[in-house]
C-alpha positions, -999 to 999 in steps of 0.1 A, spaced: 0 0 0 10 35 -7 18 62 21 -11 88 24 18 116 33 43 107 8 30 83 -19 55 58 -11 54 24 1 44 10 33 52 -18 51 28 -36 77 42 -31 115 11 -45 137 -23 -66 124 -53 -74 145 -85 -91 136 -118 -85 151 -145 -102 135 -147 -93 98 -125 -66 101 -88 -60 101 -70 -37 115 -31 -25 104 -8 -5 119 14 12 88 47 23 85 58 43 53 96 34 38 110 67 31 91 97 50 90 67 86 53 87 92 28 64 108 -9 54 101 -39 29 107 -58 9 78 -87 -9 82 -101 -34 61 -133 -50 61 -150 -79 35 -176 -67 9 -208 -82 12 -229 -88 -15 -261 -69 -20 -295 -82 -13 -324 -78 -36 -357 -75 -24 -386 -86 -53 -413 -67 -38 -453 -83 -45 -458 -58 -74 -424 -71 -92 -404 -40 -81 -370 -47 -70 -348 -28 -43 -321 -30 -20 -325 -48 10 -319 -19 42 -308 -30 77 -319 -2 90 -353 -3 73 -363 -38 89 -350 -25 123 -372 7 121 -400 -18 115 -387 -38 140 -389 -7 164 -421 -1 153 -440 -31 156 -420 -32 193 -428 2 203 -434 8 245 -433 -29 246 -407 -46 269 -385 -58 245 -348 -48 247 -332 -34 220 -304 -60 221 -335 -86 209 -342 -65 183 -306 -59 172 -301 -98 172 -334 -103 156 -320 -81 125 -285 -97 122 -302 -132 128 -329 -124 94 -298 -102 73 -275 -137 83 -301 -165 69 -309 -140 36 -271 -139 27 -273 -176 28 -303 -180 6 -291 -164 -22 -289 -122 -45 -329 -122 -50 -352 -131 -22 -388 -123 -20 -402 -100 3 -429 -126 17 -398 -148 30 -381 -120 52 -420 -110 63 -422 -147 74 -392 -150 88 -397 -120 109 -434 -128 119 -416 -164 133 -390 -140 155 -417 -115 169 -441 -144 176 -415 -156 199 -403 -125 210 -436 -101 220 -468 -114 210 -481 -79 207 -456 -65 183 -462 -98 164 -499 -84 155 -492 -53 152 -461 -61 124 -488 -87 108 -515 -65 108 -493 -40 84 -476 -69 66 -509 -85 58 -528 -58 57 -559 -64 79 -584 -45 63 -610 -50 100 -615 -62 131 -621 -99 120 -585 -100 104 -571 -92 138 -594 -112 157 -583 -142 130 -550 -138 142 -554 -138 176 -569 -172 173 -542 -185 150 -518 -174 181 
C-alpha cells in the first residue's frame, strides 16, 4: 500500500482481527510517518422482489425501524431487536442475490411471535394488511 503523506510504500508493522474486520498499523519506507488501515469484506447486496415485481435493495436499518415499530413501548430490549436483524440479514445472505419479500416478512413474523406477542400483531397486521377487526381477531386465534 501506498503512504497517504508521501505516496511511497508502506510496510505492515502490527495486524489485529476483530471479527470481519482488520485492522493494520502502517509504516511508510521513506518519510518513517505512521498510520492505521482498516479493512473489512464486501458483502454482497440483497435484492428485495417486492409483491408488485419492483425490486430494491435490501436496508438493515429499514427492517430495524419496523422492528422498532412493531415493538414500540413494549418490553423488549433493544439487544432482541438488534439480534433479531442480524439473525434475518444472516439467513438471507445464505439463501441467495434475490429473495422475495414474503420470506423476510415470514421470517420476521416467526421471530416477533417468539419474542412479544403484541408487536407480532401489530407487524402482521401491516404486513398482511388487515383490512377490519375480524383480520385481527383471526389472528389472535391463529396465536
Amino acid at each position: 500500500m501506498k503512504c497517504v503523506y508521501c505516496g511511497d510504500y508502506t510496510r505492515v508493522t502490527n495486524k489485529r482481527e476483530s471479527g470481519d474486520d482488520v485492522r493494520r498499523r502502517r509504516e511508510c519506507l521513506k518519510c518513517k510517518k505512521r498510520f492505521t488501515t482498516y479493512e473489512r469484506s464486501e458483502k454482497n447486496d440483497i435484492i428485495l422482489v417486492k409483491k408488485d415485481g419492483r425490486r430494491e435493495r435490501f436496508s438493515k436499518e429499514k427492517l430495524r425501524n419496523g422492528l422498532m415499530k412493531a415493538c414500540e413501548k413494549r418490553p423488549v430490549p433493544i439487544e432482541k431487536i438488534d439480534k433479531t436483524v442480524g439473525e434475518v440479514e444472516e439467513k438471507l445472505r445464505r439463501k441467495g442475490k434475490e429473495i422475495k419479500s414474503e420470506v423476510i416478512g415470514k421470517m420476521i413474523m416467526t421471530k416477533l411471535k417468539r419474542l412479544d406477542k403484541v408487536a407480532y400483531i401489530r407487524f402482521a397486521s401491516v404486513y398482511r394488511d388487515f383490512k377490519d377487526i375480524e383480520d385481527f381477531k383471526e389472528e389472535i386465534k391463529e396465536l
